[in-house]
KEFI-417276 format. One record per residue: x, y, z of N, C-alpha, C, O in turn; residue in three letters. Coordinates in pm, whole numbers, padded with zeros to 5 digits, always signed. Atoms other than C-alpha are relative to their C-alpha. Layout:
BEGIN
XYZXYZXYZXYZALA;...
% end
This chain:
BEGIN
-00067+00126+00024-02583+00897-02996+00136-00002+00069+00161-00088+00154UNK;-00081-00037-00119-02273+01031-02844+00027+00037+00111+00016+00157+00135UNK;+00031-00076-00130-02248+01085-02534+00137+00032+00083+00223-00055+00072UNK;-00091+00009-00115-01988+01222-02252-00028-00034+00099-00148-00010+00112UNK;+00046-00019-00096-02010+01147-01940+00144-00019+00103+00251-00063+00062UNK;-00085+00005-00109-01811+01173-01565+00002-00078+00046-00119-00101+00057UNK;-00012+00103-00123-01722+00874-01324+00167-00023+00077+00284-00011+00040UNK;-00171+00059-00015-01445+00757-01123-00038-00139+00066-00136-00191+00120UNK;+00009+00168-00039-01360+00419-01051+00129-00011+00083+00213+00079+00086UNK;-00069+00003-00099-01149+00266-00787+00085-00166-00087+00032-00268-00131UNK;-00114+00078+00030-00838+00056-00900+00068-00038+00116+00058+00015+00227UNK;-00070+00031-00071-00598-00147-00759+00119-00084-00054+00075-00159-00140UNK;-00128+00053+00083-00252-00295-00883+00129-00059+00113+00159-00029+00229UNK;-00110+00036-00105+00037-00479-00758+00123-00035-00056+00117-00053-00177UNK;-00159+00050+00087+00412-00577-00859+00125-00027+00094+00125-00037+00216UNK;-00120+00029-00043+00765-00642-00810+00054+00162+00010+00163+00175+00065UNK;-00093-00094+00028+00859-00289-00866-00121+00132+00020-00239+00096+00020UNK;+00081-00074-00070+00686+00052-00759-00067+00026-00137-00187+00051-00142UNK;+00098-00068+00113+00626+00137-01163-00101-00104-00052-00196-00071-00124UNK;+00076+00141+00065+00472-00231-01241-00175+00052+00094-00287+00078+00052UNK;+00106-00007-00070+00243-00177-00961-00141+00111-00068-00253+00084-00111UNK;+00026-00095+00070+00161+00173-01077-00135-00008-00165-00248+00028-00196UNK;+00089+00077+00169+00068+00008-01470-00080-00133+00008-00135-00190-00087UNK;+00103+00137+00033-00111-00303-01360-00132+00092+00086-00243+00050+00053UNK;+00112-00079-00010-00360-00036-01179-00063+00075-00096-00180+00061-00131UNK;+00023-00076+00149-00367+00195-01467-00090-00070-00082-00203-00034-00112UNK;+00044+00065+00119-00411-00096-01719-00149-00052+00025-00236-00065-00061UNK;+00143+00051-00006-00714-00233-01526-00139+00063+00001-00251+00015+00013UNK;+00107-00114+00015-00893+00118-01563-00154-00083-00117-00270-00121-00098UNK;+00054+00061+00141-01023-00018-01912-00129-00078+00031-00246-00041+00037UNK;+00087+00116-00041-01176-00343-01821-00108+00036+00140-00213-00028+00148UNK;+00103-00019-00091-01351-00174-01475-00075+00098-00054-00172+00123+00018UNK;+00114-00070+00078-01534+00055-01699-00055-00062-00087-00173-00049-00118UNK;+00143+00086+00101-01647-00174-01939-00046-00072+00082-00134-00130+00018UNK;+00088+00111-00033-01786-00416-01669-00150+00071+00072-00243-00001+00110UNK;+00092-00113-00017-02028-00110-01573-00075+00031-00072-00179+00073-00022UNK;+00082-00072+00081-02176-00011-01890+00031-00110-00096+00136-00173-00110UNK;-00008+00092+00124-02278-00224-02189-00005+00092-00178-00036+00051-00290UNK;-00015-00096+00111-02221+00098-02429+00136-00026-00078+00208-00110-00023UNK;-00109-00019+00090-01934+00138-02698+00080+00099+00043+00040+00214+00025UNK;-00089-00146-00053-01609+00353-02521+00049+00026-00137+00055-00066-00218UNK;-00043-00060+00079-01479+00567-02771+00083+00056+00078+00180+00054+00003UNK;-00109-00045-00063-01244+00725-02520-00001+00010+00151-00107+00028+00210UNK;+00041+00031-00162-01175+00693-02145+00177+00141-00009+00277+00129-00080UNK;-00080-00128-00031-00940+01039-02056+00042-00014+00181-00046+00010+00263UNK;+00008-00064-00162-00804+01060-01682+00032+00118+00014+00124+00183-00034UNK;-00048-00123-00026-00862+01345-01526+00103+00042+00120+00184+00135+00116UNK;-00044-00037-00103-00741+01325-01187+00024-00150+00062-00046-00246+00031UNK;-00045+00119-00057-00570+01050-00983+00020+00007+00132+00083+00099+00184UNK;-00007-00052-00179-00601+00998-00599+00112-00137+00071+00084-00249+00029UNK;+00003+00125-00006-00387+00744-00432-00031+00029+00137-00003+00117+00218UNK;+00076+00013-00117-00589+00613-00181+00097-00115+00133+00079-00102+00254UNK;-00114+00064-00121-00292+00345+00019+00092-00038-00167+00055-00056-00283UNK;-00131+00029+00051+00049+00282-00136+00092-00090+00094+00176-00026+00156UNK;-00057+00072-00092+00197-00029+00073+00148-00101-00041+00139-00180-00134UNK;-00077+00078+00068+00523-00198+00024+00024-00107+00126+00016-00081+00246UNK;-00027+00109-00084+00604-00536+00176+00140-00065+00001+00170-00108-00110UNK;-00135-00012+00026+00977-00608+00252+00003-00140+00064-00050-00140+00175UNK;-00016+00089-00013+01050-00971+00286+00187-00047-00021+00255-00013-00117UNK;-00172+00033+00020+01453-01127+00352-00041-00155-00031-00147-00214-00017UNK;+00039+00150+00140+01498-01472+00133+00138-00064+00104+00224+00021+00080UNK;-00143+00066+00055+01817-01661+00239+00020-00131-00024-00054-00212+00031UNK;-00026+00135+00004+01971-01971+00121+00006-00091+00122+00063-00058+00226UNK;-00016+00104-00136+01942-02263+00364+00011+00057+00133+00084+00015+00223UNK;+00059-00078-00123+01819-02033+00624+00106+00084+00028+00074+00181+00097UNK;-00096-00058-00064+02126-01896+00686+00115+00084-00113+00192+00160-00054UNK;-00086-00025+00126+02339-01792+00347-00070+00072-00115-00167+00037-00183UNK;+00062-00076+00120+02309-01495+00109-00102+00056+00044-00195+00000-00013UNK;+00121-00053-00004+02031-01281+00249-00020+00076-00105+00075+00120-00170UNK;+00025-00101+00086+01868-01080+00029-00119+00024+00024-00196-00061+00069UNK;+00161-00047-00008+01545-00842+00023-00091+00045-00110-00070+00134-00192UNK;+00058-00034+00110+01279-00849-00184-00142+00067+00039-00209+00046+00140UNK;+00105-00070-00075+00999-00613-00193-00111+00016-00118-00083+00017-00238UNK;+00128+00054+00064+00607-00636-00309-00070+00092+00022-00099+00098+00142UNK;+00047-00076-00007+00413-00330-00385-00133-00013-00023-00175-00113-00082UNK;+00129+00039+00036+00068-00285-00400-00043+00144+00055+00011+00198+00151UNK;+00007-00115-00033-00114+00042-00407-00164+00025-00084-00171-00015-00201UNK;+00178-00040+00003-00540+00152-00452+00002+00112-00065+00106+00173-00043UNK;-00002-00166+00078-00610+00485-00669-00128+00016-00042-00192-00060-00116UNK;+00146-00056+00069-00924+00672-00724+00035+00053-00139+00146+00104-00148UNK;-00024-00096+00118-00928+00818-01075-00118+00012-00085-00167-00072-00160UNK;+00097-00035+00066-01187+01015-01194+00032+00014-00184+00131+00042-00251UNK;-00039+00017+00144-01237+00980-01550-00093+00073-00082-00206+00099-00039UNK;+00149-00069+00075-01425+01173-01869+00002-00109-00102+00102-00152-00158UNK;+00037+00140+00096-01577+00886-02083-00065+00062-00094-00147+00151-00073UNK;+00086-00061+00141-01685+00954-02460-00021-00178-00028+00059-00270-00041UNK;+00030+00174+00054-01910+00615-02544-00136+00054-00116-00222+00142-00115UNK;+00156+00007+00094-02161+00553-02844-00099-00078+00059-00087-00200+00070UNK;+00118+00109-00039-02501+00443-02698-00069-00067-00081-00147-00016-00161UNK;+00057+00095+00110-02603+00144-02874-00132+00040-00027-00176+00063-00139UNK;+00116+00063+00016-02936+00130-02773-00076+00157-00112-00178+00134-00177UNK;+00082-00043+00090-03023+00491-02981+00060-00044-00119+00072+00061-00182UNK;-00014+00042+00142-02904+00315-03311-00112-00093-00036-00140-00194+00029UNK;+00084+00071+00046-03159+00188-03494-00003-00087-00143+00003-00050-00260UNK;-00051+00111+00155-03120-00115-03745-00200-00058-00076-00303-00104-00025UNK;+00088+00039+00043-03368-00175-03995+00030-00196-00110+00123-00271-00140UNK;-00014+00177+00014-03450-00540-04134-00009+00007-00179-00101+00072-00229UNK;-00006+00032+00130-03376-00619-04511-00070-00082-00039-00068-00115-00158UNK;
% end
């Protein structure tokens, strides 16, 4: 009924800031393992993290083309991360009818 098992999945995240980027990859671990399996996670563990591109994009802003430059910069970065998954498999539970 329990089961472990190995996979890795391929993320991708983006932000204003190198750690945002970082946690909107992370956070979407979750949701790309449940759209894979229609089992119950009981725990998703990383084991190992790869990053596969880390790109930042540096853009200058100024007022009325000409006043106040400033630079703002837009990260975005891909990561393998193998994972150990503990899920309950529905399908051996067996429900009886009242």
């Amino acid at each position: 009924m329990k089961q472990k098992m190995e996979t890795s999945v391929r993320v991708n995240g983006h932000g204003n800031s190198r750690q945002k980027a970082l946690a909107d990859a992370l956070s979407s671990i979750q949701r790309t393992v449940l759209k894979n399996t229609d089992n119950i996670l009981l725990r998703i563990e990383p084991k190992d993290i790869t990053v596969i591109s880390a790109k930042v994009k540096t853009t200058t802003e100024r007022f009325l083309f000409l006043f106040l430059p400033r630079k703002r910069e837009y990260f975005s970065v891909v990561l393998d991360v193998s994972l150990d998954i503990t899920l309950l498999n529905v399908k051996e539970i067996t429900f009886t009818d009242e």
